[in-house]
N, C-alpha and C positions, 0 to 999 in steps of 0.2 A: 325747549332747551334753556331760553333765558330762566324760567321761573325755578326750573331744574337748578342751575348755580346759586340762585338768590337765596335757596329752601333751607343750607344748613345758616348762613347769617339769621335769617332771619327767625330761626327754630332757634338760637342765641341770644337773640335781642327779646322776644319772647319768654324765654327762661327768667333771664336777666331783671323785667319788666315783674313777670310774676312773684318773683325772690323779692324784691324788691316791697308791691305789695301788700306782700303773704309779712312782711317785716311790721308793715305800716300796721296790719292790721294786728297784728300781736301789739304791738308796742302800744294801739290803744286799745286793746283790752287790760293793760296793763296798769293803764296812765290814771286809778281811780284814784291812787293811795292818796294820803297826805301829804302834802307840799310838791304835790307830783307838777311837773312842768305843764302851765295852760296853752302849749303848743301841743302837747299830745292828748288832751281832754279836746281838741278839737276833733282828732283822729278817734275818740272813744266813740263820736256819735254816728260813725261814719264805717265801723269796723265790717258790715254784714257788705256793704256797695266796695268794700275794699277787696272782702273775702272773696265773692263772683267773679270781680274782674283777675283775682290774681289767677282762681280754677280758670279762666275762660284764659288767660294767658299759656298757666301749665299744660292745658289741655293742647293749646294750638303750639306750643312747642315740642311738644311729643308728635304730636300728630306730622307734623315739617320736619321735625328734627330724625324720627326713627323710619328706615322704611318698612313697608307693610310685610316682610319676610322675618323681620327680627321678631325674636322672641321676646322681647323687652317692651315691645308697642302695646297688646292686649293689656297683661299684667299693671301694668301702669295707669292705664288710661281707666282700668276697671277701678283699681284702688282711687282715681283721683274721685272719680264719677259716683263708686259706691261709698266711699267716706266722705270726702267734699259736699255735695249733693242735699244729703239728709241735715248734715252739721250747718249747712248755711238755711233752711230752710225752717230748720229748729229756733236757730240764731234771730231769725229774722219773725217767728214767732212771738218769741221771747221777746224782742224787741217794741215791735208793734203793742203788746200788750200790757207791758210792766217801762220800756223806756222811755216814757214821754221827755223830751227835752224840753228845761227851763228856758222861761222866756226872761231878759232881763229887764226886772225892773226901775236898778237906779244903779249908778257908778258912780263914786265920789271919792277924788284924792284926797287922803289926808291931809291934814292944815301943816303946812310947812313943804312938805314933801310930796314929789312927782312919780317915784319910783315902789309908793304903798296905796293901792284902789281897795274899797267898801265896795262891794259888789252885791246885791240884793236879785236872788232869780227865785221867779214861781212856775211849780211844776203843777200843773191841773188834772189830776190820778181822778179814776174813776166819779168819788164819791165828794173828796176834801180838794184845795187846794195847798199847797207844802209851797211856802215861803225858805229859803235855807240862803245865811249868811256868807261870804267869803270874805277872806282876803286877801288881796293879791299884791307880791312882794315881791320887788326887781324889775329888769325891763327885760323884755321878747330880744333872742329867744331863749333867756332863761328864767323868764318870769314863773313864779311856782304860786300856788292856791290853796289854801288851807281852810277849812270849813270854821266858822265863828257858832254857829245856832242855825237849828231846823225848828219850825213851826207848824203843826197840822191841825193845820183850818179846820176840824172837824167839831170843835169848838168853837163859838161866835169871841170868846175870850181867849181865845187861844192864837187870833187870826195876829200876825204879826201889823203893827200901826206904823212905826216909825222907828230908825235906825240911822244913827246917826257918830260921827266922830268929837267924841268929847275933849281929845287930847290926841297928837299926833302918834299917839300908842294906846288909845282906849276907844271903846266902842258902847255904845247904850243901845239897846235895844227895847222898845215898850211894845206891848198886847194889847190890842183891841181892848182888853179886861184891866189895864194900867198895871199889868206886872214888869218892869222895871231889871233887866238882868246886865249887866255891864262885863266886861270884859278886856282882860288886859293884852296886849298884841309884846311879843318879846323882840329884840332886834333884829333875829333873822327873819322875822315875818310869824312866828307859831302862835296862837292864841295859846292863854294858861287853862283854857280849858272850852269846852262844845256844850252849848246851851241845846239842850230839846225841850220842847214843851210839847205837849197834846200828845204823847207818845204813850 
């Protein structure tokens, strides 16, 4: 009886929990663009453990929430189990094999200013390792990320050396090989342009 009263709240809170989620995990798939906010690039890495939990929420809210007479209970639970299921399972493929997440290498605030981070992360992909620059503009949680230069190690000259703040709006970057590309940062945070080498 008791578990009987508790079934539709808790078939609610369930929903609620998985909406919720299923929200987290769009918004980082979302979060890759340019100047996109580094509170939801944390959710990007995390999209596939977001995805499960919200099916395993959906699922246990159907399952509480309808009883086993409605027509509404198979229908549902089929669609979450045979679309959810494969898509997370693909996802997490994909993931394992192509998203390795960067480690970060260095964080340095601009000279004058607290509210602009250099941010230096390497991603270690199959073959090369990939140096790629940011820069991080404003304070959490609205602080946003804009890519400065990517590097692929797949060159011994190509290997990014040092990266550095020349000017509270400028940035140098040198190669292993002494290539030399600098870069200007504008006031809202945007570089005037994305350095790649070994590409």
């Amino acid at each position: 009886m008791t578990f009987t009263r508790y079934r539709r709240p808790s078939a609610i809170g369930l929903l609620t929990v998985g909406t919720a989620l299923a929200a987290a995990a769009m918004a980082g798939l979302m979060a890759g663009d340019e100047g996109g906010l580094v509170l939801l690039l944390g959710l990007h890495e995390h999209v596939v453990l977001l995805g499960w939990l919200a099916l395993a929420a959906l699922t246990g809210a159907v399952l509480l929430g309808l009883d086993r007479r409605s027509p509404l209970r198979l229908p549902l639970l089929t669609t979450l189990l045979v679309v959810g299921v494969p898509m997370l399972l693909l996802g997490g493929f994909v993931s394992a094999v192509f998203g390795e997440s960067g480690r970060e290498e260095k964080t340095e605030a601009a000279p004058g200013r607290s509210d602009r981070l250099l941010v230096v992360e390497t991603q270690f992909g199959w073959l090369d390792p990939i140096s790629c620059v940011y820069v991080h503009e404003g304070s959490r949680p609205l602080e946003r990320r804009w890519t400065v230069g990517c590097f692929n190690g797949d060159a011994e000259n190509n290997i990014l050396r040092e990266t550095v703040w020349t000017a509270p709006d400028r940035i140098r970057m040198t190669t292993a090989g002494g290539e030399v590309h600098e870069v200007t940062v504008a006031p809202g945070g945007r570089p005037d342009r994305t350095v790649n080498v070994g590409w």
